[in-house]
C-alpha positions as a LaTeX table, in Angstrom:
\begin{tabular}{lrrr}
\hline
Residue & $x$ (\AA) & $y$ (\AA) & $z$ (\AA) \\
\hline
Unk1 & 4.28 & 55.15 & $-137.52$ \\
Unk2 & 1.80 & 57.10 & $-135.52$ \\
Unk3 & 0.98 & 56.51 & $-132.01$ \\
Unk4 & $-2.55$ & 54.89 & $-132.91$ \\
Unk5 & $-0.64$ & 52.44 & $-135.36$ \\
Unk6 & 2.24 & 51.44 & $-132.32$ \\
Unk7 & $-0.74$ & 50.93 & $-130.06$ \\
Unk8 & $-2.83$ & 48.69 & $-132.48$ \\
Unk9 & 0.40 & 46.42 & $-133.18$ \\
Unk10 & 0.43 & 46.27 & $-129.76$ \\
Unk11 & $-2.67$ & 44.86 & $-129.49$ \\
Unk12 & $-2.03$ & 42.50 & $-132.09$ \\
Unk13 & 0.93 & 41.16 & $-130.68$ \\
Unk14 & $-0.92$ & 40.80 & $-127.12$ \\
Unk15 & $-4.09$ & 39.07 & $-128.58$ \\
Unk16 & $-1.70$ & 36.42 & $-129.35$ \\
Unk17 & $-1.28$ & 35.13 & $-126.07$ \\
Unk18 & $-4.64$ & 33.73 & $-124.33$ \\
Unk19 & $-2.88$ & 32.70 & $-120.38$ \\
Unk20 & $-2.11$ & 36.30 & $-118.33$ \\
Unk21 & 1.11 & 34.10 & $-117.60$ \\
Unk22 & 2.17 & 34.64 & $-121.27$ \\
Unk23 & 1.44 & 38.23 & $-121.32$ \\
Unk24 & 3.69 & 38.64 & $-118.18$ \\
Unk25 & 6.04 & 37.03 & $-119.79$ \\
Unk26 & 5.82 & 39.00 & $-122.84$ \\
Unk27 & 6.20 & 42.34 & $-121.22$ \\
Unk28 & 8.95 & 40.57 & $-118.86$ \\
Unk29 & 10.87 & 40.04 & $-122.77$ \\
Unk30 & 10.12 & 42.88 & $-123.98$ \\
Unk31 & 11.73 & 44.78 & $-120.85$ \\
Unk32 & 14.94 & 43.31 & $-121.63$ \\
Unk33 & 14.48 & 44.53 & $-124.97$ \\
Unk34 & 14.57 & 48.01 & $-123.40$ \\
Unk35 & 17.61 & 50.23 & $-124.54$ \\
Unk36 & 19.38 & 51.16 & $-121.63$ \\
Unk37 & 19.20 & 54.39 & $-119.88$ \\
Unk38 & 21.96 & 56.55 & $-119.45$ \\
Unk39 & 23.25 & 55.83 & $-115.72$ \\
Unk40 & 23.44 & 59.50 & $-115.21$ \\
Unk41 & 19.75 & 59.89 & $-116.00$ \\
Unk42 & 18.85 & 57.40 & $-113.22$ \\
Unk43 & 18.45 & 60.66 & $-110.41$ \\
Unk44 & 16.00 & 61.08 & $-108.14$ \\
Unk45 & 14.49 & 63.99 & $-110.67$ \\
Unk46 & 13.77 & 61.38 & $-113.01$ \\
Unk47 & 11.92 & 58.75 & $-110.36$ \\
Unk48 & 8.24 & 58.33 & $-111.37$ \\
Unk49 & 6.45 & 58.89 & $-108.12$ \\
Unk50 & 3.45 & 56.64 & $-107.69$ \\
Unk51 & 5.54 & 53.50 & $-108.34$ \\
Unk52 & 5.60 & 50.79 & $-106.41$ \\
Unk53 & 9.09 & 49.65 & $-107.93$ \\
Unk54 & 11.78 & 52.40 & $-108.56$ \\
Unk55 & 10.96 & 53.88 & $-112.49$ \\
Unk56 & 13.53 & 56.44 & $-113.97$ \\
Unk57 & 12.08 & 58.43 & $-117.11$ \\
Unk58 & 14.07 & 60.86 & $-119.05$ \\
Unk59 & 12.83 & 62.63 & $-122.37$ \\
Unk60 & 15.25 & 64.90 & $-124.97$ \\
Unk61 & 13.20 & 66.95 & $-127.25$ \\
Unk62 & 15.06 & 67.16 & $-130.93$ \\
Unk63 & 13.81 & 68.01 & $-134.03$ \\
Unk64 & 9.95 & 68.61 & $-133.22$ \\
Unk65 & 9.91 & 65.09 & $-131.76$ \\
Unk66 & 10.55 & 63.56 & $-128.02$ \\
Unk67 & 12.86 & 60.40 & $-127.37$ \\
Unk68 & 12.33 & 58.62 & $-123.99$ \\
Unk69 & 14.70 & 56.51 & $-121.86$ \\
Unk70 & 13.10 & 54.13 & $-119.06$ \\
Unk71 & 14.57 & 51.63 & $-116.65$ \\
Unk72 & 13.12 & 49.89 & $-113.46$ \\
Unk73 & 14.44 & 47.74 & $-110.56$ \\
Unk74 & 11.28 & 45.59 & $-111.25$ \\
Unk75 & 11.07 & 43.14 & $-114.56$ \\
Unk76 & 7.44 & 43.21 & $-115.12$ \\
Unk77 & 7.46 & 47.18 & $-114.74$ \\
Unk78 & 10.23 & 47.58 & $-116.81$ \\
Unk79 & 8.14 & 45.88 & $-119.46$ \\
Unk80 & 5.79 & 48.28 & $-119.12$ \\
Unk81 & 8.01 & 51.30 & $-119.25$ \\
Unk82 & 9.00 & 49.63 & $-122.73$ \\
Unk83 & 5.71 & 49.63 & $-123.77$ \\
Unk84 & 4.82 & 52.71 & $-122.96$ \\
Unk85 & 8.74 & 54.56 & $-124.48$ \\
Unk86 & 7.60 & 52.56 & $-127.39$ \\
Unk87 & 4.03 & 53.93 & $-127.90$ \\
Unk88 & 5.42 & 57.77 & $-126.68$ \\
Unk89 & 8.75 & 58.00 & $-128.48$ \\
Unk90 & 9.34 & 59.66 & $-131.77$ \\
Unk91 & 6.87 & 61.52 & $-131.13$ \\
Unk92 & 5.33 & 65.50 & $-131.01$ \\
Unk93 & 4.57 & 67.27 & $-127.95$ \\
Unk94 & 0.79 & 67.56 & $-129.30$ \\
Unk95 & 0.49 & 63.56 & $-130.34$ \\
Unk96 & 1.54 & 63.00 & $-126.96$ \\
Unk97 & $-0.60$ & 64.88 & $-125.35$ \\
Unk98 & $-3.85$ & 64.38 & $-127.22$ \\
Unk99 & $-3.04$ & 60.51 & $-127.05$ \\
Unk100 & $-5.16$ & 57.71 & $-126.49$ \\
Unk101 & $-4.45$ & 55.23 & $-124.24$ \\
Unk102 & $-7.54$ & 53.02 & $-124.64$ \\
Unk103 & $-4.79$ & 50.07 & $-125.93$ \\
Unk104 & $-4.10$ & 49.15 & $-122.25$ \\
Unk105 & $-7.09$ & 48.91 & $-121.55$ \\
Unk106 & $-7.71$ & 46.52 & $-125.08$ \\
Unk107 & $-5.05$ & 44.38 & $-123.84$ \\
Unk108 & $-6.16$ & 43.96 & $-120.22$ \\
Unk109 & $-2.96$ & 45.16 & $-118.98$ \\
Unk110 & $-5.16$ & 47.78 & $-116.05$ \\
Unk111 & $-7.09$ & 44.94 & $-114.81$ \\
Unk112 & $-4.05$ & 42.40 & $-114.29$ \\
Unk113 & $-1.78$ & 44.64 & $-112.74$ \\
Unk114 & $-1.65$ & 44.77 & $-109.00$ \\
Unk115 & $-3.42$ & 48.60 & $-107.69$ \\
Unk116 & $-0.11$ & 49.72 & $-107.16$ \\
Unk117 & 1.49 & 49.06 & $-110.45$ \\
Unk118 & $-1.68$ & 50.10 & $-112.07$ \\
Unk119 & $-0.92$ & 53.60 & $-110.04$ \\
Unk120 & 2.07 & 53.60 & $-111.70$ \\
Unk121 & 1.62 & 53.02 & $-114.80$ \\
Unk122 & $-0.74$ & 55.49 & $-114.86$ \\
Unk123 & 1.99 & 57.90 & $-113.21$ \\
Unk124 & 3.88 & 56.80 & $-115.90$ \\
Unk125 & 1.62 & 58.18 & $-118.71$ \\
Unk126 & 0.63 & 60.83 & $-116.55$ \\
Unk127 & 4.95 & 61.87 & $-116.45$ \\
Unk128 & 5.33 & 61.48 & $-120.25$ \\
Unk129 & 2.42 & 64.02 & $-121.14$ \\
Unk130 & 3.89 & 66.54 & $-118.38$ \\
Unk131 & 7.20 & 66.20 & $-120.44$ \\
Unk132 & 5.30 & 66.81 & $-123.78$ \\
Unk133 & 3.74 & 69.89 & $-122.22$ \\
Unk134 & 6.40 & 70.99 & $-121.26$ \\
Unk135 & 8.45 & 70.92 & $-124.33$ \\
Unk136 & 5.53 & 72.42 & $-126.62$ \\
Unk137 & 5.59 & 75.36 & $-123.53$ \\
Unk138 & 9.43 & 75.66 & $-124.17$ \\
Unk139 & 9.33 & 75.47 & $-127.98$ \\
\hline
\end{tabular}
């Protein structure tokens, strides 16, 4: 499934819910849906800076494709770390990059965060291209 077609069952699954209170709740669920990341991952090289709450990110590049880990200290921003490992994951450096985002913006999800966890969800975006870069630099 390409990143487009995550995204628009994203929005799907959002435009279910009219009340921002069942959204929240949503992306509070599908945080605890969120695989684990490795304990030794959680370092301060892996801290998303621009986060109000604490965000660890860690990528492994196998196969032509990228795999990300997530985990936060704060429920609704660990929903959004799923969301975004979900969109970004399974993924090549190049998809990544050249990605549209617009589906945050479809669900309302900018405009309903507070300024700082809109920061860092941007930050968070903004830290999964760097790793794509990074790996299409390496490979």
């Amino acid at each position: 499934m390409s990143i487009q077609e995550k995204a628009t069952q994203i929005e799907e699954e959002f435009s279910q819910f009219e009340d921002w209170m069942d959204k929240y709740n949503y992306l509070i669920e599908l945080g605890k849906d969120l695989p684990l990341i490795d304990e030794k991952h959680k370092t301060k090289q892996n801290l998303i800076s621009g986060c109000q709450s604490r965000v660890w990110l860690h990528a492994v590049y196998e196969d032509d494709k990228i795999q990300f880990t997530a985990d936060s200290d704060a429920v609704i921003t660990k929903g959004i770390a799923a969301l975004l490992v979900r969109v970004f994951s399974d993924e090549s450096p190049d998809s990544i990059i050249n990605a549209d985002t617009e589906f945050i913006d479809k669900i309302g999800l900018k405009e309903h965060l507070s300024p700082t966890r809109s920061n860092g969800l941007m930050s968070m975006i903004k830290q999964m291209k760097l790793y794509a870069l990074a790996f299409k630099t390496k490979a």
